[in-house]
C-alpha positions, 0 to 999 in steps of 0.5 A: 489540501486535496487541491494540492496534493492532486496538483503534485500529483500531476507534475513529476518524473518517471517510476519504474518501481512497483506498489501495491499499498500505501501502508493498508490504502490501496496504491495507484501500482500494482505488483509487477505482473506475476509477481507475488507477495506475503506479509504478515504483522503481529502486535504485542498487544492482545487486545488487538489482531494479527494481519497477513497478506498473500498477493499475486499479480497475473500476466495480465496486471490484475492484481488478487489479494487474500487477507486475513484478520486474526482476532485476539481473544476469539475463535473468529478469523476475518478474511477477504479477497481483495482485486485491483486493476492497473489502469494506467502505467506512470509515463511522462507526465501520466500518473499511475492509476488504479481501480479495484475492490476490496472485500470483493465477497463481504467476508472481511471488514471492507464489505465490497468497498470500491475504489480509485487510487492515482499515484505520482513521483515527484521529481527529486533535486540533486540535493535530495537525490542524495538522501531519498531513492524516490519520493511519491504521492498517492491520493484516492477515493474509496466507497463503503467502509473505505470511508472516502478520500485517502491519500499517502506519501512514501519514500525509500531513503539512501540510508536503507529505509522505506518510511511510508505514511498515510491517511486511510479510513478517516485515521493516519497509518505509519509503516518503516521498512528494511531490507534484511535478506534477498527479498525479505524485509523486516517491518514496524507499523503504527495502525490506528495507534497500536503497533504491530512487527512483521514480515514481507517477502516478495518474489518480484518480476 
């Protein structure tokens, strides 16, 4: 699997489009620099914790991340600051990659987790060129509690939809989003099998 999906990685066309996470993985694309983005998600179920993001890319590309772990039913909130580094665009046959950290002051459930993320489009045909915008693939390795190998697929269809899909930390992660208003979108998440709902918005350069 790891053969194939580094295999697929290396072939494919050029993307003008930025990331920053698969769903929770690290993305081999950062934000556009001086881009920002805020997320926030909450669950119905009380056992679990709300999640929320604030991002920011520097002129320089550096991408700084500030998240927040809401625990339910405990005084305790979890928050950590996460940075990555966009070593390579996506030019011609070149791949986009990525190194970073995440929990870079061990105050949240990454403990200064280090990693390397590479991220590839695929070409698309012209049959295909009718239901998806893009289609790519990312694959990485992450130390401590990223727990090694992760890898995720996304892709925005014609209809609307960004649907993205990944293996993260040893469990499998799903997210679906649609845009609602300029710069904002509406989001539903299954995270290590609990549901969450929420909201991005996202000034981008």
């Amino acid at each position: 699997m790891v053969g194939l999906l580094a295999g697929m990685l290396l072939g494919g066309s050029p993307c003008v489009a930025r990331a920053d996470r698969v769903v929770l993985g690290p993305d081999g694309m950062t934000l556009n620099p001086q881009s920002i983005k805020a997320e926030f998600l909450a669950t119905p179920y009380g056992a679990e914790h709300n999640m929320s993001w604030l991002q920011y890319a520097l002129p320089q590309g550096i991408e700084l991340q500030t998240h927040f772990l809401d625990i339910a039913n405990s005084q305790r909130m979890l928050h950590a600051i996460d940075v990555q580094y966009p070593f390579l665009s996506e030019f011609g046959p070149a791949p986009a990659v990525s190194f970073g950290v995440r929990d870079l002051l061990g105050t949240g459930d990454e403990h200064r987790s280090f990693y390397l993320a590479v991220t590839r489009s695929l070409p698309l045909s012209d049959r295909q060129l009718k239901l998806f915008h893009d289609f790519r693939l990312t694959a990485g390795y992450g130390t401590e509690r990223m727990d090694g190998l992760f890898v995720g697929i996304h892709t925005h269809l014609k209809a609307g939809l960004f649907v993205d899909v990944e293996y993260y930390r040893q469990r499998p992660n799903v997210s679906l989003a649609l845009p609602l208003v300029r710069n904002m979108q509406a989001h539903a998440y299954s995270l290590n099998g609990n549901i969450y709902y929420g909201l991005s918005y996202s000034l981008i350069r």
